[in-house]
C-alpha positions as CSV (number, residue, x, y, z in Angstrom):
1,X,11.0,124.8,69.3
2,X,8.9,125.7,72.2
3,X,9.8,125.3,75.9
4,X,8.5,122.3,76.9
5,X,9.7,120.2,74.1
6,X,13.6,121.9,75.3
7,X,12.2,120.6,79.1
8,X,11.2,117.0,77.4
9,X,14.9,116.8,76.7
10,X,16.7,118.4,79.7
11,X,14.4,116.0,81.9
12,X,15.6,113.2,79.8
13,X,19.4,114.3,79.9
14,X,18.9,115.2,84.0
15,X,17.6,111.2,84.3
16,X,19.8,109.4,81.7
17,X,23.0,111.8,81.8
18,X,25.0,108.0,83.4
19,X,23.9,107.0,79.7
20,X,25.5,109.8,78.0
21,X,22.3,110.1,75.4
22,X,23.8,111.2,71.8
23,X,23.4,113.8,69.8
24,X,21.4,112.4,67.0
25,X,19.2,110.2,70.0
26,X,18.0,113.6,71.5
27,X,17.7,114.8,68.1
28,X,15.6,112.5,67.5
29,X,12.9,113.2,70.6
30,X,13.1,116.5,69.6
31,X,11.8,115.4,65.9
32,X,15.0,117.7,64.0
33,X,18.2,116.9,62.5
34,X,20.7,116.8,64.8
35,X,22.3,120.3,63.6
36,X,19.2,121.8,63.7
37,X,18.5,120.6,67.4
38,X,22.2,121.5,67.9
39,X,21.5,124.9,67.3
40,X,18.5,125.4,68.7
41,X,19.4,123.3,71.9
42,X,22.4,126.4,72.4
43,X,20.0,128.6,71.6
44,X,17.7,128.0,74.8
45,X,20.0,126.8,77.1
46,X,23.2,129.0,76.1
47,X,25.7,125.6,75.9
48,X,25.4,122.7,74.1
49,X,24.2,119.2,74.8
50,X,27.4,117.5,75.5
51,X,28.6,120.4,77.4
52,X,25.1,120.8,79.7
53,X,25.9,117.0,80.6
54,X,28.5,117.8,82.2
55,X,26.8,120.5,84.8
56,X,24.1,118.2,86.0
57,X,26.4,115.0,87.0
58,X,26.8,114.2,90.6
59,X,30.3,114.9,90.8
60,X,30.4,118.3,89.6
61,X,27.6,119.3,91.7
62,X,29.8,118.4,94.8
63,X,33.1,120.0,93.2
64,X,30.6,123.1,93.6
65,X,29.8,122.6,96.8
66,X,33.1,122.8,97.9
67,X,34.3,125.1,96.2
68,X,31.4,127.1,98.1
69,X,31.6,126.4,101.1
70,X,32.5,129.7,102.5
71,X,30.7,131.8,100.5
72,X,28.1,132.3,102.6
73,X,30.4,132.0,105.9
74,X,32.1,135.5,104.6
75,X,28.9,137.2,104.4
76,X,28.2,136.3,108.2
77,X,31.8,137.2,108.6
78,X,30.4,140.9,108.1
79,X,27.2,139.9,109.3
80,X,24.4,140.0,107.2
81,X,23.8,143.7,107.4
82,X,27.2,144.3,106.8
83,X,28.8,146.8,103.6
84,X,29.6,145.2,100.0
85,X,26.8,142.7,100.2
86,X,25.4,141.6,97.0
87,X,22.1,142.7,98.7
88,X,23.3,146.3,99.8
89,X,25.2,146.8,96.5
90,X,22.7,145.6,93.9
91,X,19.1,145.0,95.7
92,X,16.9,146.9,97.9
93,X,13.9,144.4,99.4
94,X,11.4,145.5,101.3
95,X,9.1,143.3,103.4
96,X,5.8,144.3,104.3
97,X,4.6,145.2,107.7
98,X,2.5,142.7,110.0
99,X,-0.5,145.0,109.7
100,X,-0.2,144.8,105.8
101,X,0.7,141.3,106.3
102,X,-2.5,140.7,107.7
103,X,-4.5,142.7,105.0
104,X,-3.1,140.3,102.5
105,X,-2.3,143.1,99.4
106,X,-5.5,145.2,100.2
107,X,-5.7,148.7,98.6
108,X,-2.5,147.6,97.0
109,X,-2.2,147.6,92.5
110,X,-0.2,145.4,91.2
111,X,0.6,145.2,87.2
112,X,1.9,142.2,85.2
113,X,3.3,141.0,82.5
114,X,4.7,137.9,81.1
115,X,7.7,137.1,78.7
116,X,9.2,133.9,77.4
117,X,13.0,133.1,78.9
118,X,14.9,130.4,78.4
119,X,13.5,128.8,81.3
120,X,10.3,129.3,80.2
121,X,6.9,131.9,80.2
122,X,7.8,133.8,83.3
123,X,5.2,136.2,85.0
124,X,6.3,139.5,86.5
125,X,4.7,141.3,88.8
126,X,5.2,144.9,89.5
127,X,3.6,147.9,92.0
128,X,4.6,151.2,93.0
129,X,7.8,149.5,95.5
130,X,9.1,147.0,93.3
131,X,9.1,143.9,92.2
132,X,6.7,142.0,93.8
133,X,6.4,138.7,92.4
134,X,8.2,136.4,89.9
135,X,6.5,132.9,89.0
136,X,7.0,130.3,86.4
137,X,3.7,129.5,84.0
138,X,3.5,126.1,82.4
139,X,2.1,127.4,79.4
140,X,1.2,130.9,78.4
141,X,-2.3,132.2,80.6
142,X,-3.2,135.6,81.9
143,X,-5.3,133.0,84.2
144,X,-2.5,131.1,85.5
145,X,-0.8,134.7,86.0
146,X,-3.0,135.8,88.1
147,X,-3.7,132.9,90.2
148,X,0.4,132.4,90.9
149,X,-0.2,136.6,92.5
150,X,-2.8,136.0,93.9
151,X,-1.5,133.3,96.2
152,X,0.7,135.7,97.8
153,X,-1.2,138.7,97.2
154,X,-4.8,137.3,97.6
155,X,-6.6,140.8,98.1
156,X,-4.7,142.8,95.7
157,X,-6.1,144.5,92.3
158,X,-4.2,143.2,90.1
159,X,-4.0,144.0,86.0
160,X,-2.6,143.3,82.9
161,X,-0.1,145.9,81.6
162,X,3.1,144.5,79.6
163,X,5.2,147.4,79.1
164,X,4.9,147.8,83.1
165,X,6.5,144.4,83.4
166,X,8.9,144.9,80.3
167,X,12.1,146.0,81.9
168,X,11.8,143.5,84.4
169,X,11.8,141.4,81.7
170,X,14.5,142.7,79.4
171,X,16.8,142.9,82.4
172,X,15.8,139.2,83.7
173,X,19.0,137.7,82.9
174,X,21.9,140.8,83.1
175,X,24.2,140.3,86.2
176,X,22.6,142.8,88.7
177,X,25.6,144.8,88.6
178,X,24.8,145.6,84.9
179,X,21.5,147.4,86.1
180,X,22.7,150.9,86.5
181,X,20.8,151.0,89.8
182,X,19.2,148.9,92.5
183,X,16.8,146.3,91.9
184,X,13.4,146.8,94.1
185,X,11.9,143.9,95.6
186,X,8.9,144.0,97.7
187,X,7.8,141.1,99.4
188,X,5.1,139.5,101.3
189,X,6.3,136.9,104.0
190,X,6.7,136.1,107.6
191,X,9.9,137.5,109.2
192,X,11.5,134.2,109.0
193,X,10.8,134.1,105.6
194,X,12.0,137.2,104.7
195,X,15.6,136.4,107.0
196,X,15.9,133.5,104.5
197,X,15.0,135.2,101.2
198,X,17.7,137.9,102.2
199,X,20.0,135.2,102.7
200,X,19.4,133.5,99.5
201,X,20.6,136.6,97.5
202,X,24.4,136.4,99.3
203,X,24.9,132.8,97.1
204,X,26.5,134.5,93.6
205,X,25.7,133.4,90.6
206,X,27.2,130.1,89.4
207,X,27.5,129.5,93.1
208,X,25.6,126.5,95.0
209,X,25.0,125.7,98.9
210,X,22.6,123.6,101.0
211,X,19.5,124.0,103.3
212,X,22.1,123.2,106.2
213,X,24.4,125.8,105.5
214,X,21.6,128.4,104.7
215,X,20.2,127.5,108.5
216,X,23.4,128.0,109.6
217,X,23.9,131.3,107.7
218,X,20.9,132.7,109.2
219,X,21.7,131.7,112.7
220,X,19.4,128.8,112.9
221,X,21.5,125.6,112.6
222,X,18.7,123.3,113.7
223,X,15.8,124.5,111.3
224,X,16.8,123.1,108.2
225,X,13.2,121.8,107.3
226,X,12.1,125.0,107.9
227,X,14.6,127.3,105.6
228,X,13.8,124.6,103.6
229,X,10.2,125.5,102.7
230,X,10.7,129.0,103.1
231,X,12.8,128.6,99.9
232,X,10.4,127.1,98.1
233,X,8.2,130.0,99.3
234,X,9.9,132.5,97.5
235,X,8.4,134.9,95.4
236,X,10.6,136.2,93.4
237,X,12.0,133.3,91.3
238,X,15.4,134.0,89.5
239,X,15.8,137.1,91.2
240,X,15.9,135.4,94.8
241,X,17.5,132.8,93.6
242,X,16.3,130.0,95.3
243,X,17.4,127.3,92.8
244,X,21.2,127.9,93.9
245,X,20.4,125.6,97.1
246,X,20.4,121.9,96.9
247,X,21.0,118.9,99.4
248,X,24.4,117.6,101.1
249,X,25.9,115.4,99.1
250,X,25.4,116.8,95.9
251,X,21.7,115.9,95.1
252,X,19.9,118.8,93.7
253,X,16.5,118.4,95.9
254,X,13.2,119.6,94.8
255,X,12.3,122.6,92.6
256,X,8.5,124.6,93.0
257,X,9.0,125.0,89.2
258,X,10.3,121.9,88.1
259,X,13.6,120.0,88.6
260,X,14.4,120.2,84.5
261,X,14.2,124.1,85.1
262,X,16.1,124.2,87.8
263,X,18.7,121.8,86.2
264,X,19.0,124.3,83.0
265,X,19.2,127.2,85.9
266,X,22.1,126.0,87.3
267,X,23.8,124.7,84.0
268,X,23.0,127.9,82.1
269,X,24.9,130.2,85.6
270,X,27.7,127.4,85.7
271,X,28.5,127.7,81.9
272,X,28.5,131.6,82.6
273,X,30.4,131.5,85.4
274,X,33.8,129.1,83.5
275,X,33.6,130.8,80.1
């Protein structure tokens, strides 16, 4: 069963989930007996149908929400360069500087590699400080790969070397704390970008907050529209994990890479999270 029949269904489950869809119904789109898409549903998405219905209603998204609500409140409450941040303790980003900025990834090589997840082909991007770029494909495409690096690296030189990529890739989705050492990120954005991608990585896993509380976080109450497309400038996907952040009220907002992805995102970190 490939990807995008899996997103077929979790797009229909995300827009009918009022309607409680059966088993043998989504079975049935998926063109298997229902205990063969049983199994292979779990497989992808790491829970069950019945149970990923109940992560993407309404009222649990706002359970989460306040449940959250201070997460991100005790980060400023040590400040955002504070000790035991997720960031200090697990990631080391580096931003590039406004000269390199400007040169737009010139002189700079930058490898890749891409790997199926259960969220799909992913593309990962790698050079000699890190991690430098994690993007989504639709379908698998050394084309599309480069094209996704390019938009944020537009001058690079940028190949095609798998076993560069791999332990990015075999690591993708261990808590960072299972790494053994810090993950490098190296990033290309503007300084309000990069205040906002550092922010992003203080929500925990199986946590969710909103675009408001993320302005706030970052000392910027009245520039939610603005943290708002800086997150959907990231580009590290997963790593940064920009799909933790949705709109008040429960509503889980836009995605870069596709609301049914982001859906199973959060499903797949909330079933973690209460096992």
């Amino acid at each position: 069963m490939r990807y995008e029949q899996i997103e077929t269904i979790i797009q229909h489950l995300g827009d009918h989930f009022q309607d409680q869809s059966g088993l043998d119904e989504l079975a049935r789109r998926a063109g298997m007996s229902p205990d063969h898409f049983q199994r292979v549903f779990k497989k992808w998405v790491g829970i069950s149908p019945k149970q990923f219905l109940k992560y993407l209603t309404l009222e649990y998204a706002k359970s989460r929400l306040d449940e959250n609500q201070s997460v991100l409140d005790s980060a400023l409450d040590s400040g955002l360069s504070g000790p035991g941040r997720l960031h200090d303790l697990f990631v080391s980003m580096e931003s590039i500087t406004p000269g390199e900025y400007k040169a737009g990834g010139a002189g700079l090589t930058i490898e890749f590699g891409m790997s199926p997840t259960p969220f799909g082909i992913v593309v990962l991007a790698v050079c000699d400080r890190g991690l430098c770029g994690s993007f989504f494909l639709p379908e698998l495409s050394e084309q599309l790969a480069k094209q996704a690096i390019e938009e944020y690296w537009p001058l690079a030189r940028i190949e095609r070397n798998d076993s560069r990529a791999a332990p990015f890739a075999k690591q993708l989705f261990k808590p960072l704390s299972a790494w053994g050492k810090k993950l490098p990120l190296f990033v290309r954005g503007t300084n309000f970008q990069v205040q906002v991608w550092k922010a992003l990585l203080e929500i925990p896993s199986g946590s969710l907050c909103t675009y408001s509380s993320l302005a706030e976080a970052i000392g910027r109450p009245t520039a939610t529209r603005a943290v708002a497309s800086a997150v959907g400038d990231n580009p590290i996907s997963w790593f940064i994990p920009c799909h933790r952040v949705i709109r008040k009220g429960g509503n889980l907002g836009g995605y870069r890479w596709g609301l049914p992805r982001k859906k199973v995102m959060l499903a797949w970190e909330a079933s973690l999270k209460e096992a």
